[in-house]
Each structure stands twice: as C-alpha cells, then as structure tokens.
C-alpha positions in Angstrom: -22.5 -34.2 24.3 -23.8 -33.5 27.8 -27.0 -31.0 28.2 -26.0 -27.6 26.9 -29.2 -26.3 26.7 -29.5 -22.3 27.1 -25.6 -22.3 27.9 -23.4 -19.6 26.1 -20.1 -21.0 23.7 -17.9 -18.3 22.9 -15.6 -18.7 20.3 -12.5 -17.8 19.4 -11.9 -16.8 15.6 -8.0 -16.6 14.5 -6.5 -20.2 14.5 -10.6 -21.4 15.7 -13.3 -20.9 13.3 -10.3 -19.9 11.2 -7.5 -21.8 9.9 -5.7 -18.8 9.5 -5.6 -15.1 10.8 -7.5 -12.4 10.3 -4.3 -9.5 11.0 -2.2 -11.5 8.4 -5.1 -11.8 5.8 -5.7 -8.2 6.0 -2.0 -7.0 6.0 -1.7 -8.8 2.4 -4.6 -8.0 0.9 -4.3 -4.7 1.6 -0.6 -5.0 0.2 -1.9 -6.3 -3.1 -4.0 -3.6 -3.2 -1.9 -1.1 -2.4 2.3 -1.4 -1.8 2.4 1.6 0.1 0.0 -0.3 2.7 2.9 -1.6 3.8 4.5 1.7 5.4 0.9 2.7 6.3 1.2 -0.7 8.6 4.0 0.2 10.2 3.0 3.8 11.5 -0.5 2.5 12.7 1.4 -0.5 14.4 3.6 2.2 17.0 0.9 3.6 17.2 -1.1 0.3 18.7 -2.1 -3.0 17.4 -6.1 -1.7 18.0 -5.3 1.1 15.6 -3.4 -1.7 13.1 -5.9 -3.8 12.9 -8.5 -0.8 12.4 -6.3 0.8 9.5 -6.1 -2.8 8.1 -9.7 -2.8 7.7 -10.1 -0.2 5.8 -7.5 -0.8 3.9 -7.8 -4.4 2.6 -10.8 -6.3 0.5 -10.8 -10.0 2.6 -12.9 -12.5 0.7 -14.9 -13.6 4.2 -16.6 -16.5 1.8 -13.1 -18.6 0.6 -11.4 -18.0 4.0 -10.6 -21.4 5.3 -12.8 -22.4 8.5 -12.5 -24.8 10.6 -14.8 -27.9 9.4 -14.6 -29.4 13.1 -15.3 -26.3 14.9 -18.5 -25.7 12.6 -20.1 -28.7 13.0 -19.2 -28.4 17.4 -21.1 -25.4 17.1 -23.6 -26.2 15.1 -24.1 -29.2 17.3 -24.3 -26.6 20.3 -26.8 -24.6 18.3 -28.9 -27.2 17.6 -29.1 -28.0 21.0 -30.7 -24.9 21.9 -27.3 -23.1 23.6 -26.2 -19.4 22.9 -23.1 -19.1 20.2 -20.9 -15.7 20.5 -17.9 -14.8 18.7 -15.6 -13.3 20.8 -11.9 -12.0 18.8 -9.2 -9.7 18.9 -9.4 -9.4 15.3 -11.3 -6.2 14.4 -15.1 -5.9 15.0 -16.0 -5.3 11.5 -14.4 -8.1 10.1 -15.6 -10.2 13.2 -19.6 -8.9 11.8 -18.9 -9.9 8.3 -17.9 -13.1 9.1 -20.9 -13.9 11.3 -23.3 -12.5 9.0 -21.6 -15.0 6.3 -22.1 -18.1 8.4 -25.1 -17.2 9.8 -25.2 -19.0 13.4 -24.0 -16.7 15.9 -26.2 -14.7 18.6 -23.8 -12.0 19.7 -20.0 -10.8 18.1 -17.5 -8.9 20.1 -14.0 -7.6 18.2 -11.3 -5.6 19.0 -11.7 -1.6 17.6 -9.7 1.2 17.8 -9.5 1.6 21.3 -9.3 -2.0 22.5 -7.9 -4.9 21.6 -9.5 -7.9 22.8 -6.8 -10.4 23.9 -5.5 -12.2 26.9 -6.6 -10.8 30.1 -8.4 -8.0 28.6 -10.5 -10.5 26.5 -10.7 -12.6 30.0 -12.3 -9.8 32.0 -14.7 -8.4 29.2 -16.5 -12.3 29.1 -16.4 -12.2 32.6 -18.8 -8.7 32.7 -20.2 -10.0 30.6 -21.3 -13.3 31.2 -20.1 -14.1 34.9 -17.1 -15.9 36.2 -17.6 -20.0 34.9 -20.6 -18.9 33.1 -19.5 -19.9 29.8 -18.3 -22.4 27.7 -14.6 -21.0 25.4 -12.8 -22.7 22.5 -9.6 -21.4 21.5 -6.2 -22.6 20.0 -3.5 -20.1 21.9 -1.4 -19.6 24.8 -3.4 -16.2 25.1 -6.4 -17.9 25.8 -5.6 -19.3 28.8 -6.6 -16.0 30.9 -10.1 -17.0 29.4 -10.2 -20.7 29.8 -9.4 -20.2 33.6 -12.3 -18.5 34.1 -14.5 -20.8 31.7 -17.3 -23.0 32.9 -15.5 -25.8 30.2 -12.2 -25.1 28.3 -12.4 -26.6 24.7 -8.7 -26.4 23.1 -8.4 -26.5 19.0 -5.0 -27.3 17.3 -2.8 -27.0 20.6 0.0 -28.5 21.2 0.6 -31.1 24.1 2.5 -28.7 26.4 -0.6 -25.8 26.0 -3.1 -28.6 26.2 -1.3 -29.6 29.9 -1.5 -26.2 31.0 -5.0 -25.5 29.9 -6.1 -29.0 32.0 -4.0 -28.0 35.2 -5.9 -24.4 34.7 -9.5 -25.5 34.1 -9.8 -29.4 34.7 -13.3 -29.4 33.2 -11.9 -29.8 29.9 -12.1 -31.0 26.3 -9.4 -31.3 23.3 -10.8 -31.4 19.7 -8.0 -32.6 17.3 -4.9 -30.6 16.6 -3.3 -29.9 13.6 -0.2 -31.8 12.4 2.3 -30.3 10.8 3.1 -31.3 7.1 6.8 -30.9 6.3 5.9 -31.4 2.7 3.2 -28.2 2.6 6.8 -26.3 3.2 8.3 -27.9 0.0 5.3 -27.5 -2.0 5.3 -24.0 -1.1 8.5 -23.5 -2.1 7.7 -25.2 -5.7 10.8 -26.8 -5.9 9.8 -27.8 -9.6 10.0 -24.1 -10.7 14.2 -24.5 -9.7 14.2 -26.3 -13.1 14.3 -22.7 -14.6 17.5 -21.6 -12.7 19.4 -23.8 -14.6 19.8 -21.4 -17.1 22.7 -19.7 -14.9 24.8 -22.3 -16.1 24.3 -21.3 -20.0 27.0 -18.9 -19.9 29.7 -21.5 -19.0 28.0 -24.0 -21.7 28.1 -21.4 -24.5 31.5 -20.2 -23.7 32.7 -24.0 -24.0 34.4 -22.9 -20.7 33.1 -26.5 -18.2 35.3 -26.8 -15.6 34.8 -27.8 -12.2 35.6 -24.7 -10.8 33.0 -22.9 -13.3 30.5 -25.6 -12.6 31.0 -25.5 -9.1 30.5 -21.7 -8.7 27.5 -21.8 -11.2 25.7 -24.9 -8.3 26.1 -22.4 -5.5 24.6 -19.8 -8.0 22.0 -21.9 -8.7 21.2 -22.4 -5.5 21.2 -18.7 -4.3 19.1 -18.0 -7.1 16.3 -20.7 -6.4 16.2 -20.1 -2.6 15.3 -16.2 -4.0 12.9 -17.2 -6.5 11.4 -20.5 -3.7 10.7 -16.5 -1.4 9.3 -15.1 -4.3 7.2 -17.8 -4.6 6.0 -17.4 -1.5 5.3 -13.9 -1.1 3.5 -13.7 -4.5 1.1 -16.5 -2.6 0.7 -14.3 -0.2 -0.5 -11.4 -2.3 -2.9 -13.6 -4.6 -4.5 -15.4 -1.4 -8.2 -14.8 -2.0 -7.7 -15.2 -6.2 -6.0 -18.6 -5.4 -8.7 -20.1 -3.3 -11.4 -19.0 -5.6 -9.0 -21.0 -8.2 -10.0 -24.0 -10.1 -6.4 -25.5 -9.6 -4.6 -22.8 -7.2 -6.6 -23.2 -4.6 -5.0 -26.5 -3.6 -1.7 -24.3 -3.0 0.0 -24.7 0.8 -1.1 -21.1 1.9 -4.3 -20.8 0.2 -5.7 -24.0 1.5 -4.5 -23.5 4.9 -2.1 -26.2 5.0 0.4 -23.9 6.1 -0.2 -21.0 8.0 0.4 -17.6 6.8 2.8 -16.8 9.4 5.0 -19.9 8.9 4.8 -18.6 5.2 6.5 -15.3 6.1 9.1 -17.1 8.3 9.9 -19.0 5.7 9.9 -16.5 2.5 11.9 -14.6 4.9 14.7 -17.8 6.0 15.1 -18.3 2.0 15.6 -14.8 0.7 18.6 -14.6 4.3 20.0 -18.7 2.9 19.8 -16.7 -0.8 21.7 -13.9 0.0 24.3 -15.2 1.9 25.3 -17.1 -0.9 25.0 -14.8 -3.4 28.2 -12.9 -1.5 30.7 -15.5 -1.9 29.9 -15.0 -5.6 30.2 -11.3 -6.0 28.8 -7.4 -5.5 27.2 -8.2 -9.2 25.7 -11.2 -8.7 24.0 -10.2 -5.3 23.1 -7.0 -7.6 21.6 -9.2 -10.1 19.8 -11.3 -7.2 18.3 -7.8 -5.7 17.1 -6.8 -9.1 15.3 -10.0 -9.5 13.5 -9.7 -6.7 12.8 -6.3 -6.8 11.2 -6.8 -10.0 9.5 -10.3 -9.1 7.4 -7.9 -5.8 6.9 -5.4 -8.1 5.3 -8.1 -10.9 3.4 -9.3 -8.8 1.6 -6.3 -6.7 0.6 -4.4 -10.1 2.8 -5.0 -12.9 0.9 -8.4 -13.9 -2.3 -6.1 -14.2 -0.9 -4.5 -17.6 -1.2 -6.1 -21.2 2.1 -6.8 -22.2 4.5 -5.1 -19.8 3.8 -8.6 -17.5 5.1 -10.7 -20.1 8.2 -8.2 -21.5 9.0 -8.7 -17.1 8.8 -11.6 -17.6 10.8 -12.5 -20.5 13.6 -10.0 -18.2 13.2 -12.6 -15.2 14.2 -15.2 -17.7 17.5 -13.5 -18.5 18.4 -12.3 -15.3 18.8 -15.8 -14.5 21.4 -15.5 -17.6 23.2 -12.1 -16.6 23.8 -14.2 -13.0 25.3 -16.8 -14.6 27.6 -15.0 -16.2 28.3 -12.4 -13.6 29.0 -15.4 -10.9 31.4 -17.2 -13.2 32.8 -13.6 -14.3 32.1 -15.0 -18.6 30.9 -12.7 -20.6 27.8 -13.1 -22.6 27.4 -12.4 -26.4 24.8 -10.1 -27.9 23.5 -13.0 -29.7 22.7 -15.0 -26.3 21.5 -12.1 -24.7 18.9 -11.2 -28.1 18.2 -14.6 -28.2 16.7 -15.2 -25.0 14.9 -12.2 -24.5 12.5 -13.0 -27.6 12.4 -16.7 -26.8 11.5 -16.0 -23.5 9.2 -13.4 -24.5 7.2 -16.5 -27.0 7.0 -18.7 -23.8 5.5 -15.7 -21.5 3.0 -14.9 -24.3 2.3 -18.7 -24.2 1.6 -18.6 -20.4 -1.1 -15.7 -21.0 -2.3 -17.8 -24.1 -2.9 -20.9 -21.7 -4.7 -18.9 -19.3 -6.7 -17.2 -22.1 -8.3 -20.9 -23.2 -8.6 -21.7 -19.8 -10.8 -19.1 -18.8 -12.3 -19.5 -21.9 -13.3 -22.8 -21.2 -14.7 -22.2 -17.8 -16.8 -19.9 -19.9 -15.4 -16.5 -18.2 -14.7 -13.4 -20.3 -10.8 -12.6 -18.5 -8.0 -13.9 -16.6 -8.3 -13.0 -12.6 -6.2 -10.3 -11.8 -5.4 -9.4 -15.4 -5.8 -6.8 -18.0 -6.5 -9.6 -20.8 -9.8 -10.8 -22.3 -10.7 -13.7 -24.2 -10.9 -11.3 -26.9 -7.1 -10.7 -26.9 -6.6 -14.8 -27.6 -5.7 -14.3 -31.3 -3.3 -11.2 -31.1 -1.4 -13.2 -27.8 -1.0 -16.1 -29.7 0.7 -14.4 -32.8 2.9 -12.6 -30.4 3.6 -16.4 -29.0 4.6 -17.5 -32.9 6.2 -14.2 -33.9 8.6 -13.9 -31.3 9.5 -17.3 -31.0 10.4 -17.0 -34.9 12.2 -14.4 -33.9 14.5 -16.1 -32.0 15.2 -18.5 -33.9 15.9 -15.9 -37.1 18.7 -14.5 -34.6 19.6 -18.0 -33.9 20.4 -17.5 -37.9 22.5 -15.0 -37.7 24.4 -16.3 -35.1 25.5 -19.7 -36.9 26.4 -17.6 -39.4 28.7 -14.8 -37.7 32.8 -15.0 -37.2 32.8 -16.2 -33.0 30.9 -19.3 -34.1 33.8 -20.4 -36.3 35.9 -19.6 -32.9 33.6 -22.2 -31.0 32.5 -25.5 -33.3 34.8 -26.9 -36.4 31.2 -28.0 -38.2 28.8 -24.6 -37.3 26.5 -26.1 -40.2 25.2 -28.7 -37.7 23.8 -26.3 -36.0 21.2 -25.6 -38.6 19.6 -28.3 -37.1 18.4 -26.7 -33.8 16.8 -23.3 -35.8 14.3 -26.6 -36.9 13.9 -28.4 -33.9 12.9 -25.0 -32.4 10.5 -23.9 -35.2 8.7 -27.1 -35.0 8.8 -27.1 -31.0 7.9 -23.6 -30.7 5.2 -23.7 -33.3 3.6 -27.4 -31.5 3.4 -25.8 -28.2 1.6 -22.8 -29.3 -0.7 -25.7 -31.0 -1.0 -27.3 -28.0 -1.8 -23.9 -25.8 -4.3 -23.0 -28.5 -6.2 -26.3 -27.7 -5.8 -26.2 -24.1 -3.8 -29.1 -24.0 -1.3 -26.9 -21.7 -3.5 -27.1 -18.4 -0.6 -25.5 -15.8 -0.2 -22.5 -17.9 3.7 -22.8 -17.8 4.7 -24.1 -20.9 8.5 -24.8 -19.6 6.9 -27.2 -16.9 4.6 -28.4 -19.2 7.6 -29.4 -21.6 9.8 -31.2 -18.8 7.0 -33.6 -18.7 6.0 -33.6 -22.6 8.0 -36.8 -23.9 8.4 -35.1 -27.5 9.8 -32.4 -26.1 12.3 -33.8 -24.3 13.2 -35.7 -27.3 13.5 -32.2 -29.1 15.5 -31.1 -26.4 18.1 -34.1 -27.1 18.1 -33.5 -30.4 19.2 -29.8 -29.4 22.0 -31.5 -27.6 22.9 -33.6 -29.7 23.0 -31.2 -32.8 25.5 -28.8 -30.8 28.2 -32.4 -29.7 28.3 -32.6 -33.6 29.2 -29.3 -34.5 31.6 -29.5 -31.4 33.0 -32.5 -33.3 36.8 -31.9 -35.1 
C-alpha cells in the first residue's frame, strides 16, 4: 500500500463494514419486538426516511456485536490505521447506531450518521465530506451506485462488492481507483433459505385422498399443485420468521450458519423473495378453491403470528403448532373437496401435538447441554424438561388410543376387508413414538425437529414401511 500516512479513509457502513443494512436490521428487530412497529414504519416513512430511520432506532434492539462485517474491509482499515491515517465512518444509517458500532470495533477517529433532519446519502453525503474535509482530500470506500457523488470528489475511490457495470462508472468518474473483491452470488443460499427439506411436511395434504382410498389421477394431480401452493407459503414463512429471529440465529450454535443470518444472502433479497413465494403460492392456491386459499391465509396468518410472540408462551406454541400440522390436512381435503373423518382430524392434532412437545424437549437437552438455564426466545426452562417430556409420551399415547377406536368403529369396515391388520400400526407407533422421545431425552435429536430427524433415522423409516405395509394387508380381499 502506498504512503497513507496522516490521510483521512471514510467509510461507508451498509453493504461496507457491513454485510448487511442497518434500515433493514432495525425494521425487523423492531418488528419482533413489537408487530405494530410495522404500521409505526409506515407513518414515519411519509413522513421522511431521516425520521424512519430515527423511529427505527428507538424502536428496535440490534445486536451491534453478531452483525456480519466485512472481514476484508477490517483488515484495509486496520492496515490504514496502522499506518498512521485518520479512519471516519461516514453513513446514512442513523447516527446512534453509526456510534454504537464504532465504539464496538474500536478503530474509528470521527462518525457521521444521518438523524432526524438529514439523511446522509448521495450528493448530500458528497457535499458534507467535502466541508468537511476538502474536495480530493480523502480517501472513500463504498459498495453503491449512491456513492458515486462521493467517489468523484475522492482523492482515491475504493469500490467493495460492486458489480462490473458500477465498478466502470466509478473508474471513468475517479480514475485513481481501487476494487477490493465483490461478492458472488450463491444461487444455492436462495434454496437453503427456502429449506426445501421442510416441504417433506406438506405431504400430508395428500392424506385425505389416501384415507378416503379415493387415488386417482385427477385427486393426485390437484393434491401436487396443493402441495406446491402450500410449500412455496410455508418456503415465505420460512423466510420471514428468519428475518424476525436474526440476531438469536447468529448468536446460535447451529442457526447461525442460516442464509440470512450469516450474510450469505442479503436481507433485502430475503424480502424479495419471501414476498415472490407467498405471490407463486397464492396464485395457485385459486385454481384450487375460495377454501383452500382460506386455509393457505390461515396458515400464514398464524405462522407471523407464531413467530412474533406466540412462541414466547409455554404451551400455546406447541398447541400452534400441532394446528399448523393439520391445516396442512384441512387443505388437502378442501383442494380435493374429500371430507375428513373426526378420527383423522382427532388423530393428528394429538400426534402432532407429541412431536411439538418433542421439538421443545430437544431444545430443552440442548440448552441443557450448553449448560444454559432456557431456550432463547422462549418461556421454557430446563426445569420444565420432565413435565414436556410426559406431555411428548402422553399425547402421543393418545393418538394412538384414538387410533383404537378408530379400527374398531363401523367406516373402517367400509374401507379394508381385514381392519385387524391394522392393529399392527397402534404398535409400530407406540414403540416409535416412545424411541424418539428416548432419543430426545438423550439428545440424540440434535436439529430439534423430530419429523426431519426421522426421514434420516433408518429405523424409522423402516417403521414407517411397516405402517405401509400393515394398511396394503388390511386393504387385501
């Protein structure tokens, strides 16, 4: 690096130092905090993006130490520090936020923000360093088109994670120049985000058809495109409850590895594409139906709601969640317009119930392990370990006991010539149910999703064959 000794480097923070931005951070932490944040938002932004970004302040809890910096832009600066040259951080994110992240990292001489008058960007940002500092008096790094204002009238113009058309413009506007790497984009962030391995779930819209011995192609081909509508929901889901738990994810042991919260993909790239899924989702929930698209709303409604506060309180999270689990049921039935017995319906909800209370289970050992006293962003403590694992056992029994009943009720007779056969599955599912609460129990269930955990556990695939195979022999005449 050539002599920079005594020479200023302003820096740009959003997309910079930061492999994120600062506006979007604060807009969802202050929306896990508080839903009504989101109204809030949109009065304060007619009313300016200075006033926006002041409300947002105020209004949010950012985690300055997990926010992703930039690794390459550190050590450039610390390189420019070291060599005796001024470091200022110069943003249009708020002031306050600007201070707290420079006290945090501990190197900068001076910090300028936008407040709630001003709001430092573009030409504005372009004229305050030049009263500032003088006209090719200081050295800028910056990642936007924005930013060219400010690297015209820059002594050197240092681009971060531009593209090649930007980084053209930026050399034909200040030809003293310097590009540090750029980011590439990873298609497969986009997948991961969308957790494609959680679809597994949705295949329970096509138990109505299964249990009505009504599989056709025209029921299985209306049950694929509800499938579909309901996974591209859930994939936006996914992504907005990401969104909300940012700054628990990247203080996560395992979570933290997750698209958004490690900066793989951006934030807003994560709202473009919660928002392209939920559009893809609904259209093609209205070639199936009023009530399905009803059903689809419902889910999602409640998903938002689960996770902005419902999640905090003991039990109601898991009784949502065991109601998530048979939505996907209800749409099923409502896309192929088949009803749904009382036994399916009873059945599932305490099944699904067990495997809910065997999530919070495998969180409980978890945090147990990692010797902490309660699950982040929950009402449980380790405390609560024994009375969620009986829930896990006593509901699951439950289900099966109505799994009982139903072999021995009139429609069954209607359905299979040999209904005794299906006495076998009330065992496979006490032993399965009863081994996977084992397993929980001894933290052997790591992901705390037991249904994930299951697609990749050989015995219980093999229990899940048996299931199978238990129901083609009472189908048998």
């Amino acid at each position: 690096m050539e002599s920079i000794n005594k020479e200023i480097l302003v820096v740009d923070l959003d997309g910079t130092l930061l492999n994120s931005d600062i506006l979007h951070e604060s807009f969802w932490s202050a929306f896990s905090l508080n839903s009504l944040s989101f109204l809030k938002s949109l009065f304060y932004l007619f009313k300016g993006k200075e006033k926006l970004k002041e409300y947002l302040y105020t209004a949010s809890n950012v985690d300055v130490k997990s926010l992703p910096y930039n690794k390459e832009v550190i050590r450039y600066i610390t390189n420019f520090k070291n060599s005796g040259g001024r470091i200022v951080l110069a943003t249009a994110s708020n002031e306050k936020f600007a201070k707290k992240i420079a006290d945090h990292l501990g190197f900068f001489d001076e910090v300028y923000g936008s407040n709630s008058l001003t709001n430092l960007k573009g030409e504005i940002k372009a004229k305050f360093l030049v009263d500032k500092f003088g006209e090719k008096n200081f050295i800028y790094i910056g990642d936007s088109r924005a930013d060219l204002a400010i690297w015209k009238r820059a002594k050197k113009s240092i681009s971060i994670n531009c593209s090649n058309l930007l980084r053209k413009k930026i050399e034909k506007e200040n030809p003293n120049y310097e590009h540090l790497s750029k980011k590439k984009i990873n298609y497969f962030s986009y997948l991961k985000t969308m957790r494609l391995y959680q679809w597994i779930k949705n295949l329970l819209i096509f138990l109505p058809i299964f249990a009505a011995h009504q599989v056709n192609i025209s029921s299985i081909s209306t049950s694929l495109i509800a499938f579909f509508a309901f996974s591209f929901f859930a994939s936006s889901v996914y992504i907005i409850n990401d969104l909300l738990d940012l700054s628990a994810d990247r203080n996560h042991v395992i979570k933290k590895t997750r698209p958004l919260a490690s900066s793989d993909l951006s934030i807003f790239h994560g709202e473009i594409l919660a928002f392209v899924l939920f559009v893809i989702g609904l259209i093609l929930g209205l070639f199936l139906g009023l009530s399905f698209v009803f059903t689809l709303l419902i889910y999602y409604f409640l998903s938002t709601i689960y996770s902005l506060s419902l999640k905090k309180f003991i039990i109601i999270d898991i009784c949502i969640l065991a109601l998530l689990f048979t939505l996907r049921i209800v749409a099923g039935s409502f896309a192929t317009e088949i009803d749904i017995s009382f036994w399916l319906i009873a059945f599932s909800i305490f099944i699904f119930f067990s495997l809910a209370s065997v999530k919070r289970q495998a969180e409980l050992v978890n945090a147990k392990k990692l010797g902490e006293t309660k699950i982040n962003r929950r009402s449980y403590n380790i405390d609560d370990l024994p009375i969620i694992s009986a829930i896990s056992l006593n509901a699951g029994y439950i289900s099966v006991l109505i799994m009982a009943f139903y072999i021995n009720s009139p429609s069954v007779t209607k359905l299979y010539y040999n209904p005794s056969m299906l006495w076998g599955i009330c065992f496979v599912l006490l032993y399965w149910l009863t081994r996977i609460v084992f397993l929980t129990n001894r933290g052997i269930i790591k992901n705390d999703d037991p249904i994930i955990f299951a697609i990749k556990d050989n015995i219980s695939l093999i229990c899940f064959f048996s299931i199978i195979g238990f129901l083609f022999l009472g189908s048998l005449n």
